[in-house]
N, CA, C and O of each residue as an XYZ file, in Angstrom:
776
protein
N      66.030     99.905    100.512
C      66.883     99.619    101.662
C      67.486     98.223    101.500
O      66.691     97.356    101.140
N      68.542     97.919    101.670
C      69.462     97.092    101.611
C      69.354     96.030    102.618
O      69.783     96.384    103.716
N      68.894     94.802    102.561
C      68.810     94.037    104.026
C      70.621     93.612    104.496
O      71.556     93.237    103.788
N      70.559     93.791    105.489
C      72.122     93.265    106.157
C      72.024     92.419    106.501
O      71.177     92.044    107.313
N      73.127     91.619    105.843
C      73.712     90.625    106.055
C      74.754     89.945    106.123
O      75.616     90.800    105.923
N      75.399     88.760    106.304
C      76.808     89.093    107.229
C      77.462     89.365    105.434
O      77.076     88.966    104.335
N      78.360     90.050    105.798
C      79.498     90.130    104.765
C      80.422     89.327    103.908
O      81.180     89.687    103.007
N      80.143     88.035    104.463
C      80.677     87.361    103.871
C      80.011     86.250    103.113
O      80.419     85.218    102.580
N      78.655     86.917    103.276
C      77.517     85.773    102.256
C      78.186     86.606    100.948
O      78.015     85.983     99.900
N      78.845     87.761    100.799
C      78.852     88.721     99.282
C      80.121     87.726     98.594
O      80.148     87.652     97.365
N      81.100     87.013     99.352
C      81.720     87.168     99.156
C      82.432     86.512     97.344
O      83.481     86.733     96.738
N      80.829     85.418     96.954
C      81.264     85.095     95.255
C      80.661     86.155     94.575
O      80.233     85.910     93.447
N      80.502     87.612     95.158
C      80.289     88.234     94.034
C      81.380     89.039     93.844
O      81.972     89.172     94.916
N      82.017     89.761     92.756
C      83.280     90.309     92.218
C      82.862     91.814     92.064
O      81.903     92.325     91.486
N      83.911     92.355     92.779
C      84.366     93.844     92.737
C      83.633     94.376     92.077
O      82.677     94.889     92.659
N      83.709     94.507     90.652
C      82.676     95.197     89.290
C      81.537     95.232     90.294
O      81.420     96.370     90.750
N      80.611     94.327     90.818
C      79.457     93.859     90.684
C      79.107     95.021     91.935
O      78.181     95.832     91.976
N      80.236     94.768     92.947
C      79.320     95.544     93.975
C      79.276     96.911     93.648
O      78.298     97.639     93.822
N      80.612     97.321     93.058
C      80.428     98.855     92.683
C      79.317     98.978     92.285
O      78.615     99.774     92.908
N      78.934     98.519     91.537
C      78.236     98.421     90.640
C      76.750     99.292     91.008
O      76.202    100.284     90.528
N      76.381     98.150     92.348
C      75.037     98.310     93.487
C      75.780     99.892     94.326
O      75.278    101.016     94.325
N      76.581     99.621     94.720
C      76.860    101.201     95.310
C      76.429    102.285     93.956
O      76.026    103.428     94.175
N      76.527    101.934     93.079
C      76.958    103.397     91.963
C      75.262    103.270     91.805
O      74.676    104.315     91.524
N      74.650    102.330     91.933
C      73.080    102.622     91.210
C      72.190    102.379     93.067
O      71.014    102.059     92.896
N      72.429    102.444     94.029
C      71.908    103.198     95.022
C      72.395    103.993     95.994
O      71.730    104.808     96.634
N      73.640    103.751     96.126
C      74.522    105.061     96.800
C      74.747    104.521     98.617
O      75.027    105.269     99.554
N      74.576    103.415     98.659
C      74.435    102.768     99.980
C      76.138    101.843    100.164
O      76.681    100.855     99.670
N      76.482    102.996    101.268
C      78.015    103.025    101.623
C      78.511    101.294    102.349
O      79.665    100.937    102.585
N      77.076    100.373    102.597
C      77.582     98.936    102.905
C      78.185     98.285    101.987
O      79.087     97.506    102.295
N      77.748     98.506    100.469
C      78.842     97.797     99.438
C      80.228     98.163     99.044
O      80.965     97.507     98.308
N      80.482     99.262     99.612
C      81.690     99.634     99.848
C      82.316     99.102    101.201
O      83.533     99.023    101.373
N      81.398     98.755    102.119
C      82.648     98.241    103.294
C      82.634     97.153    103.111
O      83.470     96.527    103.763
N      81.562     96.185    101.994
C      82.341     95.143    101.857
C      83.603     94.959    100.909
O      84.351     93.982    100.943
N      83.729     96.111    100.010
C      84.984     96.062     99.387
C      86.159     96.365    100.289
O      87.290     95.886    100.215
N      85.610     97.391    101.297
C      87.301     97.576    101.759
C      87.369     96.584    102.704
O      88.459     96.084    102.979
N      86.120     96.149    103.363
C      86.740     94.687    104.031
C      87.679     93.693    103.320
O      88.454     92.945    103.917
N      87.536     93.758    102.021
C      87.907     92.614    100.972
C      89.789     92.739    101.401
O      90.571     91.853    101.747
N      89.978     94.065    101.209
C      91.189     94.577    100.874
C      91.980     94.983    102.257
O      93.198     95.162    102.227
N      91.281     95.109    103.378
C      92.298     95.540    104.515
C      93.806     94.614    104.479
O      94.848     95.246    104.308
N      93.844     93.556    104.597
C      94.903     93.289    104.787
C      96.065     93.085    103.456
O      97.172     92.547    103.424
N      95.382     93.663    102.590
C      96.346     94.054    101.336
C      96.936     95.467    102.117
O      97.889     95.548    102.893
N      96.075     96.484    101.656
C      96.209     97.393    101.913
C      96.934     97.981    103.360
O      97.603     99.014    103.373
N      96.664     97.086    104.645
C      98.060     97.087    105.649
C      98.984     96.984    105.485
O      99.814     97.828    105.824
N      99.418     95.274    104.547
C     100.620     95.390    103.987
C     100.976     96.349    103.439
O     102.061     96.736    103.873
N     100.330     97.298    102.201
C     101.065     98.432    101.862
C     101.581     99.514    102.274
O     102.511    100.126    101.750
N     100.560     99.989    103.932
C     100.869    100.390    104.350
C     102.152    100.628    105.081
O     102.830    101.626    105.327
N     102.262     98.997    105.411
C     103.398     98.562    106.562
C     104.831     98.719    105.467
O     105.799     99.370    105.860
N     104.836     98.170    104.323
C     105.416     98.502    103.736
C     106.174    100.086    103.454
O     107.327    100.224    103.861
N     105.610    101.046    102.876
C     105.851    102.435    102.804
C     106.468    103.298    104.417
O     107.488    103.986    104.446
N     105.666    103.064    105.490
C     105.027    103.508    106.532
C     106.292    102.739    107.602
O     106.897    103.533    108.323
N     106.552    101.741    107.671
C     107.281    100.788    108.727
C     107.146    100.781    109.858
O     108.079    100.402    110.566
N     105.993    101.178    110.386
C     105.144    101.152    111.309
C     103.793    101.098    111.948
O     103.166    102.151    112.059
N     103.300    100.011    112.364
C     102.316     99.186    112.516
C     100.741    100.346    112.464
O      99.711    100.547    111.821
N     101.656    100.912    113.851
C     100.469    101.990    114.384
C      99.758    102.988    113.609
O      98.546    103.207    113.621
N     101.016    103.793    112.668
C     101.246    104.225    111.258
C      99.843    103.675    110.145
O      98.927    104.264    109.572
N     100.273    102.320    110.240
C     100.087    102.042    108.687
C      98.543    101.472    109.255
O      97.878    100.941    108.366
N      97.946    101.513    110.519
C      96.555    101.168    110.688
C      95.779    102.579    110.759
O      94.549    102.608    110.743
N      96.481    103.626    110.830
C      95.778    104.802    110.544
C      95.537    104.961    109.359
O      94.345    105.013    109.058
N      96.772    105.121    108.041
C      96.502    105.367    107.080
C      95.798    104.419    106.531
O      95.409    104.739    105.408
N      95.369    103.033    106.984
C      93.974    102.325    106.370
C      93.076    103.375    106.616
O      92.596    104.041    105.699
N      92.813    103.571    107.844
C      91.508    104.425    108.018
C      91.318    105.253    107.220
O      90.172    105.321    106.777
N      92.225    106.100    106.771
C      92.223    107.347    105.819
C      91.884    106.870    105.019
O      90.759    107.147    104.600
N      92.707    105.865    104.361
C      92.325    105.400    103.265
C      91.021    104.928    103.100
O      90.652    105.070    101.934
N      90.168    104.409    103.846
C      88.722    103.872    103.366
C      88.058    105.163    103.557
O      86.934    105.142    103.055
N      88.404    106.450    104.190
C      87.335    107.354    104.461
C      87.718    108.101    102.819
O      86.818    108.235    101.990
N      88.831    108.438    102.596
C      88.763    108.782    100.985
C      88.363    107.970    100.347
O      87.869    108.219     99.247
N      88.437    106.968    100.749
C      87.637    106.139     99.285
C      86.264    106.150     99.043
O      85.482    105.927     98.119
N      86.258    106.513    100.281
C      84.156    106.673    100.189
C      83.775    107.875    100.152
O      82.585    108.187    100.117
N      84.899    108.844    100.156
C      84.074    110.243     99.260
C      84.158    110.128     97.537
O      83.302    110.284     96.666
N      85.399    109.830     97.496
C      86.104    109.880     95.984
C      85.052    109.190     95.229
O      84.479    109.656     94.244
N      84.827    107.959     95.805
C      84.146    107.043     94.942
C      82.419    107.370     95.004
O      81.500    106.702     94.530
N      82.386    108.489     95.675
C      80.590    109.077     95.748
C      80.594    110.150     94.285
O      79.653    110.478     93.563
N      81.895    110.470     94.226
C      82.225    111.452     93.162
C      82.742    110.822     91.589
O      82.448    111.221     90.462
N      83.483    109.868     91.956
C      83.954    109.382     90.232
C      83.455    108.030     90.570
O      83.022    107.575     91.629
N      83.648    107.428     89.231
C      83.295    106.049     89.004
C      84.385    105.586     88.896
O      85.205    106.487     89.071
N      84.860    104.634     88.694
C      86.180    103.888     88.919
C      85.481    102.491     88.564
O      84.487    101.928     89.022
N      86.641    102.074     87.303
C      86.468    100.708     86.878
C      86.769     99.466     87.500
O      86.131     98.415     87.567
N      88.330     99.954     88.122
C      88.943     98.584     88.195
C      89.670     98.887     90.044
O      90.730     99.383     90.426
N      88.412     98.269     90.825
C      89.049     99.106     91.937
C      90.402     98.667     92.798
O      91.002     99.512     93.462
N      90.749     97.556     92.751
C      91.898     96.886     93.416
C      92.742     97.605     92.993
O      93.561     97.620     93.912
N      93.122     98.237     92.202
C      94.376     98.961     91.569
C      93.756    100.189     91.898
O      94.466    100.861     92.646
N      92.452    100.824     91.536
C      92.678    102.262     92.093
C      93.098    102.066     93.481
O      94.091    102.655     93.906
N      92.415    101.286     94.208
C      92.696    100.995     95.841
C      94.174    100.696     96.019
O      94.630    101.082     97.095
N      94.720    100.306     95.487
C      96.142    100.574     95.655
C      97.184    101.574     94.982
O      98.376    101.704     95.258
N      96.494    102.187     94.111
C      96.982    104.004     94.133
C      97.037    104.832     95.046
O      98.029    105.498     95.341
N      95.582    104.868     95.761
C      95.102    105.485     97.035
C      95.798    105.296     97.931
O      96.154    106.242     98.634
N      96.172    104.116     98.160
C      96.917    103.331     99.508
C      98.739    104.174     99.263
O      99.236    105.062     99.957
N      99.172    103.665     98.384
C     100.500    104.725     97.706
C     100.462    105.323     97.916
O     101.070    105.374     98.984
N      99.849    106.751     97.524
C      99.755    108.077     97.482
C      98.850    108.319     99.211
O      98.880    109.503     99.544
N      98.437    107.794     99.794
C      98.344    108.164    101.577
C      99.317    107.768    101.788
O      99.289    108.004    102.995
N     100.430    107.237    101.609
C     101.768    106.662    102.440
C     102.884    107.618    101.750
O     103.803    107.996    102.477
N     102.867    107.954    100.650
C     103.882    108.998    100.326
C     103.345    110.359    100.511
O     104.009    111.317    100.116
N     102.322    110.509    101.018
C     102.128    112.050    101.327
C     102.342    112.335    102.993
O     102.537    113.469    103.431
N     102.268    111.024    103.918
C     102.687    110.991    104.986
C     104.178    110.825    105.146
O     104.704    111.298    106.153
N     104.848    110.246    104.317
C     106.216    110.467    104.567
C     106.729    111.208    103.968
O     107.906    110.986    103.687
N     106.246    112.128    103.611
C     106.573    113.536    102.646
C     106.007    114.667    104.298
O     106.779    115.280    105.035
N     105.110    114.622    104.369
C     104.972    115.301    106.044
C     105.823    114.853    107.144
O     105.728    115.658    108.070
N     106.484    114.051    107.367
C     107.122    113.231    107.892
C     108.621    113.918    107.942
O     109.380    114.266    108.847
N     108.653    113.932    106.490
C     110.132    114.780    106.412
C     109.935    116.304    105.876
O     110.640    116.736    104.964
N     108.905    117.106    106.519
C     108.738    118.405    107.081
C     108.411    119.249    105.247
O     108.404    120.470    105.095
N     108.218    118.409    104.291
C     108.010    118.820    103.551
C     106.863    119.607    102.996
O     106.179    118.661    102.605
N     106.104    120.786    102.655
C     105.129    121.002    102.226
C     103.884    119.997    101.913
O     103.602    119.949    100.715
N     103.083    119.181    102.778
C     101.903    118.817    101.911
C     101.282    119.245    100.663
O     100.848    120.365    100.394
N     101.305    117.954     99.770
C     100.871    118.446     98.469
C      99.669    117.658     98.505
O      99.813    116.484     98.844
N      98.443    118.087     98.207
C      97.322    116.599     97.873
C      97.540    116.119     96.953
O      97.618    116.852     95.967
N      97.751    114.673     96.778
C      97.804    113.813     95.571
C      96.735    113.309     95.137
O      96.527    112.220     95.671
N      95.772    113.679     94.232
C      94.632    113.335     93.672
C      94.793    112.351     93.067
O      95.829    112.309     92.403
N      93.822    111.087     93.021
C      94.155    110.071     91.993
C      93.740    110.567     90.660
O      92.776    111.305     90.864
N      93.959    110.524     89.616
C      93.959    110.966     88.640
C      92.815    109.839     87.719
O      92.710    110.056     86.511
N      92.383    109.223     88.045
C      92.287    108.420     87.579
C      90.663    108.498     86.497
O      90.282    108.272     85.348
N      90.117    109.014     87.928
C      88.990    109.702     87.090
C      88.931    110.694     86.344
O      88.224    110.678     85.336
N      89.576    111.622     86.655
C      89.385    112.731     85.830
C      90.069    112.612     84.226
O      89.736    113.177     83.184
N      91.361    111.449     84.568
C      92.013    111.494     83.285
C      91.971    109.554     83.091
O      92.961    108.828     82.996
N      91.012    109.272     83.084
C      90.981    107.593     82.821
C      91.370    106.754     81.857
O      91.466    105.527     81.893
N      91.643    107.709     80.764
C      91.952    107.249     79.246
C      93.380    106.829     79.513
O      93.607    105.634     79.700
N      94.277    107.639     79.544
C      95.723    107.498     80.129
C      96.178    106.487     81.186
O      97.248    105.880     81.138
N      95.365    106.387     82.028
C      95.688    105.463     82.872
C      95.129    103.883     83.245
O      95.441    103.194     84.216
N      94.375    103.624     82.343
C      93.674    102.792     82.284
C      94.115    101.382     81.907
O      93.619    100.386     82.432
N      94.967    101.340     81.074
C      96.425    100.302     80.375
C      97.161    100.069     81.628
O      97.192     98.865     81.881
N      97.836    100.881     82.605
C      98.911    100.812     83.440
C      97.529    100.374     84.522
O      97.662     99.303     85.113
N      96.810    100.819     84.666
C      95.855    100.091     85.920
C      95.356     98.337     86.036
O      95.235     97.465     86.897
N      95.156     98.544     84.381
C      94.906     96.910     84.112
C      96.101     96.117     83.970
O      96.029     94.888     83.958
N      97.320     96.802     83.850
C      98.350     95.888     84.226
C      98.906     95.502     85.427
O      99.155     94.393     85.900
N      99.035     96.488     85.781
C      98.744     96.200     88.264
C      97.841     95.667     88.223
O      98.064     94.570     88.737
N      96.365     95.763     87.760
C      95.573     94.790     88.846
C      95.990     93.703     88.366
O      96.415     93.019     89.297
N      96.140     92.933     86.928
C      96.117     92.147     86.246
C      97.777     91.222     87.663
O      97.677     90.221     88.372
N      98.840     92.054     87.500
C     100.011     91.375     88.310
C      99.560     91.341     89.489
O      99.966     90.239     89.858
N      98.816     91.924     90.629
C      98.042     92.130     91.759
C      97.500     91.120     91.197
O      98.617     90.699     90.899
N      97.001     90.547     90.887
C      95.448     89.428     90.599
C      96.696     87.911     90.577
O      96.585     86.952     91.341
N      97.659     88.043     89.653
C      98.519     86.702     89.328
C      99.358     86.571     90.720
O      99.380     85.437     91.198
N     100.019     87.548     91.393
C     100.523     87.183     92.552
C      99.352     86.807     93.649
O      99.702     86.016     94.525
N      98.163     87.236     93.684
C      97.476     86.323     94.578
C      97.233     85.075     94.356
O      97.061     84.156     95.157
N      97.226     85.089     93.068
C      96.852     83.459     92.285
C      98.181     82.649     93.123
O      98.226     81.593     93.754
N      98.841     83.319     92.910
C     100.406     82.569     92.599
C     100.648     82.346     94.162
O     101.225     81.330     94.547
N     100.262     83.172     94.917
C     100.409     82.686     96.187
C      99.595     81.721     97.085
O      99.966     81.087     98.073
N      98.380     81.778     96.474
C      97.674     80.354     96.888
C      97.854     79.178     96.217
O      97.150     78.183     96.386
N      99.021     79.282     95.259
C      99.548     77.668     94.591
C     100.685     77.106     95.374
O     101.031     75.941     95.181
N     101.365     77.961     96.358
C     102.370     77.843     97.528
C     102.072     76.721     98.126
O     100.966     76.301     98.466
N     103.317     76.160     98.261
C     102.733     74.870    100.009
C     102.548     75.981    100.983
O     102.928     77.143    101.129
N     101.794     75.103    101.587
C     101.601     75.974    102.939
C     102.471     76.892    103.940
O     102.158     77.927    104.527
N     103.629     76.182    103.933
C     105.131     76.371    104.521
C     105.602     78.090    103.796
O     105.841     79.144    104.387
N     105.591     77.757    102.284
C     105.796     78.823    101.944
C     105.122     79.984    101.474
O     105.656     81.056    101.192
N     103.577     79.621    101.391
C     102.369     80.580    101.330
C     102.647     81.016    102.948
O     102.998     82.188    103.087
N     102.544     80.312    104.025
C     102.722     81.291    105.468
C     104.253     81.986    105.940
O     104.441     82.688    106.933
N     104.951     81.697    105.237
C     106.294     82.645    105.675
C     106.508     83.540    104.188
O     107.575     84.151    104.129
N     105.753     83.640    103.210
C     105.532     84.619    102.206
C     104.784     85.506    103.088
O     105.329     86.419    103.708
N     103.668     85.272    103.142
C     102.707     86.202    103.774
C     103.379     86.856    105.205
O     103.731     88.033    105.126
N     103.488     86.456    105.946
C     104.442     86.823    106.899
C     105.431     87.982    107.009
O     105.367     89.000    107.698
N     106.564     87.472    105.961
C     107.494     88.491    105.885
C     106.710     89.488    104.914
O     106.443     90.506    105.553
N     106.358     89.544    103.914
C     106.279     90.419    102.727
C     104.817     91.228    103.404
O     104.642     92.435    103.570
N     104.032     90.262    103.660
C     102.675     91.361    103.885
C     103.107     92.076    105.423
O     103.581     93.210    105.486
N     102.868     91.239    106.594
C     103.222     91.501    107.429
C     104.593     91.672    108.298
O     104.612     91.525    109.520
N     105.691     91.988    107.545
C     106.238     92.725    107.868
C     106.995     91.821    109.041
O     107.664     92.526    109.797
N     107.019     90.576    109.305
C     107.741     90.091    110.782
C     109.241     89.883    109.741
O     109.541     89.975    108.551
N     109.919     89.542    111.091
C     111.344     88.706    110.597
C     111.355     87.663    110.949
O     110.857     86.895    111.772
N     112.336     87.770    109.822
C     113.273     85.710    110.080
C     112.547     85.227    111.882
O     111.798     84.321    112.245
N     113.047     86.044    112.413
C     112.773     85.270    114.069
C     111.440     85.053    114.191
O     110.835     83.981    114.163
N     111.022     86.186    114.334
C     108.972     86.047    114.778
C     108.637     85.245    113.954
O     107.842     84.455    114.463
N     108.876     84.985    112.693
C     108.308     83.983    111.734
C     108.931     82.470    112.469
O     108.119     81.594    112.764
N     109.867     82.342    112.629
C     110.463     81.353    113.681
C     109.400     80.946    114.420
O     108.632     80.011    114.191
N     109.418     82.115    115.795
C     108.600     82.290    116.845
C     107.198     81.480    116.400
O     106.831     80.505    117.055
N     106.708     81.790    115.644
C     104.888     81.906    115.559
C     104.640     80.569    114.555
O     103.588     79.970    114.330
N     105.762     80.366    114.127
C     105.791     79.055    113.382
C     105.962     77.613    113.653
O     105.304     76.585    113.490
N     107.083     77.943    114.120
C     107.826     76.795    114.675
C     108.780     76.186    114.029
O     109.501     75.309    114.504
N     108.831     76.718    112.687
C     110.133     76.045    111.656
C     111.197     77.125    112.397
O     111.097     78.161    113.054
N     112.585     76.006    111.749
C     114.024     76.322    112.479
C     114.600     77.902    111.302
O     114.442     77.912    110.081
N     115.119     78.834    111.965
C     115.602     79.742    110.870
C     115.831     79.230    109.553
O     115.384     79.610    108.471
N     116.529     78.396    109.816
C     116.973     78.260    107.654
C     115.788     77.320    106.886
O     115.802     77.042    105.687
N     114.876     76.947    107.757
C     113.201     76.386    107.066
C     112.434     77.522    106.557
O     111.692     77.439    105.578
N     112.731     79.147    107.601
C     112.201     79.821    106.945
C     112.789     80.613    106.421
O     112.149     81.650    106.250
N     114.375     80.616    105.839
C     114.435     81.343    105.008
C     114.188     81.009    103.743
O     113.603     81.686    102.899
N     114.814     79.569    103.597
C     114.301     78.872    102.535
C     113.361     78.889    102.415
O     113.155     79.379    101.304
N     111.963     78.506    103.148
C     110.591     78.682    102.016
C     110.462     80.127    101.849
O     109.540     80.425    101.089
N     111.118     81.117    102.337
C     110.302     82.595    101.601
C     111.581     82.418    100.261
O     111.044     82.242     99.167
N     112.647     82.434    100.228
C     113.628     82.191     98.866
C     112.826     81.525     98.227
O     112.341     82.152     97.286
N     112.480     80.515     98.339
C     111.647     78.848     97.159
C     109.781     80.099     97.318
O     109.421     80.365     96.171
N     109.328     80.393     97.815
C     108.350     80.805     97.919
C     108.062     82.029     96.705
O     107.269     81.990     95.764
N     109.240     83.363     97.206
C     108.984     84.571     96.425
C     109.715     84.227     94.900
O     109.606     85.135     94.076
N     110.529     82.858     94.415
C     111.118     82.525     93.591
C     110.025     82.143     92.759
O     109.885     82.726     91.684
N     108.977     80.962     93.211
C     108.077     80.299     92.817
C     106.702     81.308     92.273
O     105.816     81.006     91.474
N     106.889     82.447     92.947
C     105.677     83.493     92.889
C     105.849     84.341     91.574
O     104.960     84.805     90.860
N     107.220     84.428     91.433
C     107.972     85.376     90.470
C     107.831     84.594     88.877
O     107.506     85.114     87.810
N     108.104     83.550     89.094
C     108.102     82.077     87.847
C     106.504     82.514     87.846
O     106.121     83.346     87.023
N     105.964     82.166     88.406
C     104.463     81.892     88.399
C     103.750     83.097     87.423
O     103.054     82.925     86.423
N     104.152     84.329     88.042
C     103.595     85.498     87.602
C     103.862     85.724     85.957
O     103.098     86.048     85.047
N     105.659     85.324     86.003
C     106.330     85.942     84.626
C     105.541     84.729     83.475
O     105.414     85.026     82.287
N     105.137     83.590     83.937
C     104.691     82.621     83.100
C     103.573     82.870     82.938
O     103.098     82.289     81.962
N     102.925     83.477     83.455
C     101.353     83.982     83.084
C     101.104     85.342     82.260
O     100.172     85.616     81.503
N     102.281     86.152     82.660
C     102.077     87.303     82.004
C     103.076     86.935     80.772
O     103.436     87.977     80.226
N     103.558     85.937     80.250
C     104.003     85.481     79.276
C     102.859     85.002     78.072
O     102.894     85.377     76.900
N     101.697     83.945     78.762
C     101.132     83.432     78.047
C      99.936     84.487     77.640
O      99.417     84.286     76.542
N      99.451     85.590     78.419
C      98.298     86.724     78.255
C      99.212     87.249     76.813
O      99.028     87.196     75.597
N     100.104     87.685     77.581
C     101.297     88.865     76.415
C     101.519     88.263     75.541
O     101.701     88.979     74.556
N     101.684     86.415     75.196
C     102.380     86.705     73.770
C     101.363     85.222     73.166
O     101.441     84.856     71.994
């Protein structure tokens, strides 16, 4: 038995590790500390696909309840990227119902065919991993009106609103922000790649 404790004592241990304890006792708390890890990625993606708030806090839910069957069933290496397959494929199968189309289940493939996909997974998480990097090297100004518009989904105004910088403070730091993120990323996946 697993003693509980708050969730965020886990938090210097890394993804691999907890799977890890889920896969060798089967105790579904090391999984909610992963999807705790990831909710507000995974909103953004939602909010993204979905463009709606209410929307895209359901398909979290879905999303962590498949993830905790799937992952009772396959093993999965690299989960930030399967977790954002999952997150994809619940948002395009809802807007595929959405527009009255036949439901298809989209299985992640990942387990069953891991060889194939395993290159393209480690390259998302790998760009997933450098844009988080890259966004905590932001000034503050433009790490909070990055996050803002891109994850959460506000505009120019509410970012205004909740900020207090004048419109063209925040358009400029998300321009200088998603510019700086983009440099950041391509210079890293420059120096891995060559």
């Amino acid at each position: 038995m697993v003693k509980k404790v708050a969730k965020d004592a886990w938090n210097h241990i890394e993804d691999k590790e907890l799977l890890q304890k889920f896969y060798s006792d089967g105790n579904n708390y090391w999984l909610g500390i992963l999807l705790e890890r990831y909710t507000m990625l995974l909103l953004g993606v939602c909010m993204k696909y979905l463009k709606d708030e209410e929307e895209a806090k359901d398909a979290v839910q879905q999303i962590f309840l498949k993830s905790i069957l799937e992952l009772q069933k396959y093993k999965v290496e690299f989960f930030k990227s399967w977790l954002y397959m999952v997150a994809k494929n619940q948002c395009l199968m809802k807007l595929r119902s959405r527009n009255n189309h036949p439901l298809v289940e989209i299985t992640d493939t990942i387990a069953t065919d891991e060889s194939n996909m395993l290159l393209h997974l480690q390259d998302k998480d790998k760009t997933l991993n450098l844009i988080e990097e890259g966004l905590n090297e932001l000034n503050n100004e433009q790490k909070t009106c990055v996050t803002l518009f891109y994850l959460h989904k506000k505009s120019y105004q509410e970012i205004t609103d909740s900020t207090g910088y004048n419109l063209l403070q925040v358009k400029s730091f998300i321009q200088n922000g998603k510019r700086n993120l983009k440099m950041h990323v391509e210079k890293k996946l420059k120096q891995t790649n060559g």
